[in-house]
N, C-alpha and C positions, 0 to 999 in steps of 0.2 A: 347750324343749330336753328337757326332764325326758321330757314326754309322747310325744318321740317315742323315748328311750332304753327307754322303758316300753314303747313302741308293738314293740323288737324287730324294725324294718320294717331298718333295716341292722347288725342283729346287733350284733357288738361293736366296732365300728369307733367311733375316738374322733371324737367333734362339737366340736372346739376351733376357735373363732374364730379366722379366718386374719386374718395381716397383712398387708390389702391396703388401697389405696386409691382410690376410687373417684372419676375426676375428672370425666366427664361420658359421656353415655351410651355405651356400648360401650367404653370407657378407662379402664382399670385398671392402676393403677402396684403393680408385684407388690414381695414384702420387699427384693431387690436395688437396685430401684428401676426394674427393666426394665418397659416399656412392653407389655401385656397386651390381649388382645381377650377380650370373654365371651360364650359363649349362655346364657341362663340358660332356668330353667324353674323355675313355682310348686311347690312342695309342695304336693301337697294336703291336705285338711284343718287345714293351718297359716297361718301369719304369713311362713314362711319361704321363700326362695326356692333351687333347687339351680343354681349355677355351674358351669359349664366352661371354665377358662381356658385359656389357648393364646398363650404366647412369641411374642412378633412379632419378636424378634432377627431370625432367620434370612431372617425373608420381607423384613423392614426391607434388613438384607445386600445379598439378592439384587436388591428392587429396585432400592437404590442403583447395585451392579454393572451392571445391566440400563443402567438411568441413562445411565451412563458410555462404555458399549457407546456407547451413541446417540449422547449427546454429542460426543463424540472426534471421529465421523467431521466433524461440523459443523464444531467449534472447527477441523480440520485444513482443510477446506474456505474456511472463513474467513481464517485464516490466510495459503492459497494465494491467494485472493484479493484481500485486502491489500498483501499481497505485491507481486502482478500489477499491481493498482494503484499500489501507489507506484513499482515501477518504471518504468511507463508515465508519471507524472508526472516523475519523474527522468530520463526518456529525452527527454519532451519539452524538459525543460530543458537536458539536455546540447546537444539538437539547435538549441534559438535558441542559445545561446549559441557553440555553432561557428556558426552561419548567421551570428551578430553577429560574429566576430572572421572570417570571410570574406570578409563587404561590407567590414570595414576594409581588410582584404587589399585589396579589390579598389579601392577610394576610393584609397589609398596608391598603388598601381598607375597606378590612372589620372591621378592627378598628375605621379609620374614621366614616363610616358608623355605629358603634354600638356607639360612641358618640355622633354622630349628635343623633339617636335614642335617648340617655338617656338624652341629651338636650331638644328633642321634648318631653320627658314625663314628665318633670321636666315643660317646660314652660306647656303644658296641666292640669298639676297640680295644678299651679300656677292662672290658667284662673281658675279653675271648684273651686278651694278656694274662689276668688276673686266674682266669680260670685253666688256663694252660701252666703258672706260676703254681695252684694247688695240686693239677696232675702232677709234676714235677715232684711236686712236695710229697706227693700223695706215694708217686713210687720210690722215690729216696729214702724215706720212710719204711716202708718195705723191703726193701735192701736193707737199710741197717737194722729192721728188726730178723730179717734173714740171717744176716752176719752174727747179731749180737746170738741169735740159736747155736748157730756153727760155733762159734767162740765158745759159746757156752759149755757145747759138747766136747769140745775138742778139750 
């Protein structure tokens, strides 16, 4: 340090040891504790090396932002699509479940309906007995008004 304050090569500018930290190539945690990039370059004729450091806050920032940009539209897309999916599964579901309380509908129906049917075959039955019971009647009747003539005449 001496030889190069001797040397006159940067005049009067103070050479005081920065507080930085150096964690692996290119990453340099600066006094704040903010996250640093370096180029460096040898001195020549020394030991030493010269630094340029450079705040990666801002570009950190922006990529983040950038990031986000991106992301968004996925996650919204995603989203949409889940969405789309479960209501599709929830649609399927609503639709068996009306289809299942239909066929009930329609099983409940069909009982009625073969009742009412063996009602209507039973009262049919009922008529073509009845009305075979008055042919009967109808010709016995007949006969014995036949009989009671012949009777009469005889």
């Amino acid at each position: 340090r001496a030889g190069i304050a001797a040397s006159g090569q940067y005049r009067d500018a103070a050479l005081a040891q920065g507080n930085y930290h150096v964690e692996d190539a290119g990453r340099i945690h600066g006094p704040r504790g903010r996250i640093m990039i370096a180029a460096e370059q040898p001195v020549a004729g020394t030991h030493l090396r010269l630094l340029h450091l450079l705040d990666t806050r801002a570009a950190l920032l922006e990529a983040q932002a950038q990031a986000w940009l991106l992301a968004l539209p996925v996650i919204v897309g995603l989203a949409v699509i889940v969405t789309a999916l479960w209501w599709r599964m929830t649609r399927a579901a609503r639709a068996a479940d009306d289809r299942r309380a239909l066929e009930e509908a329609v099983a409940a129906r069909t009982v009625e309906l073969h009742d009412e049917m063996a009602e209507r075959a039973r009262a049919e039955d009922r008529y073509r007995d009845a009305r075979e019971e008055l042919a009967q009647a109808n010709r016995l009747a007949s006969v014995g008004s036949i009989t009671a003539g012949l009777m009469h005449e005889i």
